[in-house]
N, C-alpha and C positions, 0 to 999 in steps of 0.2 A: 515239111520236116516233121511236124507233133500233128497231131490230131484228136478234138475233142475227145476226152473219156478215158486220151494214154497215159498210161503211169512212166513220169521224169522222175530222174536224181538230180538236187545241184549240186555240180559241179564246180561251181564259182561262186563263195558269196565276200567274195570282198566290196563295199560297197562304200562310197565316198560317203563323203560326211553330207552332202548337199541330199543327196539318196535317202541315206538315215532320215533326216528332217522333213522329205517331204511324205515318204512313205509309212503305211497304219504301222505296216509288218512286212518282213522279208524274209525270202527264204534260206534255209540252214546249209550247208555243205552237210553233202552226204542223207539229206531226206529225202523222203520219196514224197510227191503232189500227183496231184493229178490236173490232166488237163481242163479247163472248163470253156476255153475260146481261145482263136488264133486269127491272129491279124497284123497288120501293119504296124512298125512302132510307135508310140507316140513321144513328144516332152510332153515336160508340163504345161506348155499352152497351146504348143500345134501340133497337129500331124509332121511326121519327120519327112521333110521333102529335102533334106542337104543329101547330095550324089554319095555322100561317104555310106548313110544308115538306110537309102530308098527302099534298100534290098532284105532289111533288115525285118526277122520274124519276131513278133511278139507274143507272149502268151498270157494269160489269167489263168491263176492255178484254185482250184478247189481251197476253201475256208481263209483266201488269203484275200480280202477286199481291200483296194485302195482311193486314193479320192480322185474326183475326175478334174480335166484339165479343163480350160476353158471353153472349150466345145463341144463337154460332155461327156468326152471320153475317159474310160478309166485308165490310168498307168499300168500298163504288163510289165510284163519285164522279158529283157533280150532271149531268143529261143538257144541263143549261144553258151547261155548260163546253164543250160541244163544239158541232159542224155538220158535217152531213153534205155527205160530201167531193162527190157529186156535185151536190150544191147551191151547193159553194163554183165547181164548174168552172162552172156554169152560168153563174154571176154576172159571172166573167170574161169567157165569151166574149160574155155581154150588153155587158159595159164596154167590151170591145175592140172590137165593132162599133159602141158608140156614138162611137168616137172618130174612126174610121174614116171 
């Protein structure tokens, strides 16, 4: 889906209160980041092996560090929260010629 180096927007920063508490920093609705690593999700203390999130992309974004989970890992956050920004320009200037 992302790939180190690509510039995302989030899309989605609504984030539980449990989120808030454990993370340094999250990201904004409507910023741009950049990719810095992509991986598999994690919790806070395992790798996500439940059938629901197996499939699930993770990402680490450029000046956003978080703490690591029990076995070292740091928390990404869902690749579902974001879209890649050249997708997002796309869509606009599809919108503005259809308006046109």
């Amino acid at each position: 889906m992302f790939s180190v180096g690509q510039k995302v927007v989030c899309v989605d920063d609504k984030w539980s209160e449990t989120v808030k508490q454990l993370y340094l920093a999250l990201p904004v609705k409507d910023s741009v980041y950049v990719v810095r690593a992509v991986r598999v999700g994690v919790k806070a203390d395992e790798l996500i092996m439940d059938l629901r999130r197996v499939l699930e992309q993770s990402i680490l974004l450029v000046g956003l560090y978080n703490p690591a989970n029990n076995l070292g890992v740091e928390a990404g956050f869902a690749a579902s929260r974001f879209r890649a920004l050249d997708e997002l320009k796309n869509e606009a200037v599809e919108t503005q010629e259809a308006v046109v």
